[in-house]
Rosetta silent file (secondary structure, phi, psi, omega in degrees, C-alpha in Angstrom):
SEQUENCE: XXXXXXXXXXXXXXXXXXXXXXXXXXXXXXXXXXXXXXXXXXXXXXXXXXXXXX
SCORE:     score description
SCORE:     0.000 S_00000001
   1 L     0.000  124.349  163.526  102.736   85.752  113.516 S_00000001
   2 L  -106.866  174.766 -167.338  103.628   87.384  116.678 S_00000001
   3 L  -106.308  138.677  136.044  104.869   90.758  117.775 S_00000001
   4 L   -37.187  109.956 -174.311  107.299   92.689  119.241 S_00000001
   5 H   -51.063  -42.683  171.447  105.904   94.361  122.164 S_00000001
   6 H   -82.649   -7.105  169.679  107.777   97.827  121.391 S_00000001
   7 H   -81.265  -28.277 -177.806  106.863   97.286  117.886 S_00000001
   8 H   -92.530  -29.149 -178.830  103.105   97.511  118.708 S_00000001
   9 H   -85.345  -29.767 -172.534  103.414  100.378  120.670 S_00000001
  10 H   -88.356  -32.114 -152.077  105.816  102.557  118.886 S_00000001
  11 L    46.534   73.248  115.381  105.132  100.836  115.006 S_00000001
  12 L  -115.589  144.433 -174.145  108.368  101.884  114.448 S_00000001
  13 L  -140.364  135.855  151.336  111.411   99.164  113.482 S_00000001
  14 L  -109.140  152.063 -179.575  115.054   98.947  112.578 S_00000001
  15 E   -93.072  159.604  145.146  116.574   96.690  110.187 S_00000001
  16 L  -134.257  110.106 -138.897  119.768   95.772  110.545 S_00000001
  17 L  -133.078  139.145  151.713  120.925   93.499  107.728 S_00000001
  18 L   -94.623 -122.801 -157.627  124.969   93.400  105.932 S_00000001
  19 L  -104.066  -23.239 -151.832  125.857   93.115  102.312 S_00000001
  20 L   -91.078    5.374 -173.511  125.867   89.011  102.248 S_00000001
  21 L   -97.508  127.937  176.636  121.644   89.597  102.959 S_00000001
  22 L  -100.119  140.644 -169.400  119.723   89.622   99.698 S_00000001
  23 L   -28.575  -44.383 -155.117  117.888   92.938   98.925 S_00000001
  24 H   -73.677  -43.254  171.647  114.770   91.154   97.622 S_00000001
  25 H   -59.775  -33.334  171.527  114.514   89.947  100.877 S_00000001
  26 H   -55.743  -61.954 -169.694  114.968   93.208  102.743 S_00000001
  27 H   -54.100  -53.869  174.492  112.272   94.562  100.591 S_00000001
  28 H   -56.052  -76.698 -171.994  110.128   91.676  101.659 S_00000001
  29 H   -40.062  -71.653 -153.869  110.362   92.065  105.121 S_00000001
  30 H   -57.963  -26.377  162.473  110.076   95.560  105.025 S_00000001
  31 H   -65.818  -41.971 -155.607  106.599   95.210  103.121 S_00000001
  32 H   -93.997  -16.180  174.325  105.558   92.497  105.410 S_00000001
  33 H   -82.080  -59.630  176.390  106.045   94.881  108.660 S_00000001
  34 H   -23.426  -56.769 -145.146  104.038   97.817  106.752 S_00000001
  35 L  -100.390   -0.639  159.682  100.981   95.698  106.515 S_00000001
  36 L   -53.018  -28.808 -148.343  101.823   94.359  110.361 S_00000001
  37 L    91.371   22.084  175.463  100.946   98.102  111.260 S_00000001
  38 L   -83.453  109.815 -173.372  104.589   99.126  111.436 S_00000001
  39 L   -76.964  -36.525 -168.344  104.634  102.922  110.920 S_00000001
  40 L  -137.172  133.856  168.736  108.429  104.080  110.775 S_00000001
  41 L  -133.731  166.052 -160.565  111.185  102.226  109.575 S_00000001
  42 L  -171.682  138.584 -148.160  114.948  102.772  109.485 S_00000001
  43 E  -125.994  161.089  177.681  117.395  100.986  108.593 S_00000001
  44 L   -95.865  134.463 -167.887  121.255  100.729  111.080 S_00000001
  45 L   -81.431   93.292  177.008  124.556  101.152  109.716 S_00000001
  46 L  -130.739  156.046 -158.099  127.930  100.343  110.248 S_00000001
  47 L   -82.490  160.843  158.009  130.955  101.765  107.635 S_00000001
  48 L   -89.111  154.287  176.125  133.030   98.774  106.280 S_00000001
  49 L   -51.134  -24.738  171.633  136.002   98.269  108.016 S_00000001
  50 L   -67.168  -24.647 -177.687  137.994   99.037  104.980 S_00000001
  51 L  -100.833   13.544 -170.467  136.576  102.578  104.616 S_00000001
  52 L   -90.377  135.504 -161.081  136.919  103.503  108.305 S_00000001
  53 L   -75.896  147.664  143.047  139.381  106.199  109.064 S_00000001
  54 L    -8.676    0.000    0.000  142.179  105.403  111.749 S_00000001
């Protein structure tokens, strides 16, 4: 497995994942960085397009 260079120094990572990604998977990955050393996780956002105001 290799590494993200800023991942080994900071251990911190964001996901960024939509709706069509399944959870179980998220969950994996997010488990599988933890035992990488990954200290801080987070995960990035965006509104749906439907709910965004004008």
């Amino acid at each position: 497995m290799s590494t993200n260079a800023r991942i080994r120094k900071d251990k911190e990572l964001y996901l960024h994942a939509d709706r069509s990604l399944n959870y179980g998977l998220v969950v994996e990955i997010m488990a599988t960085a933890r035992r990488a050393g990954v200290e801080s996780m987070g995960m990035i956002t965006e509104p749906d397009k439907e709910l965004r105001k004008p």
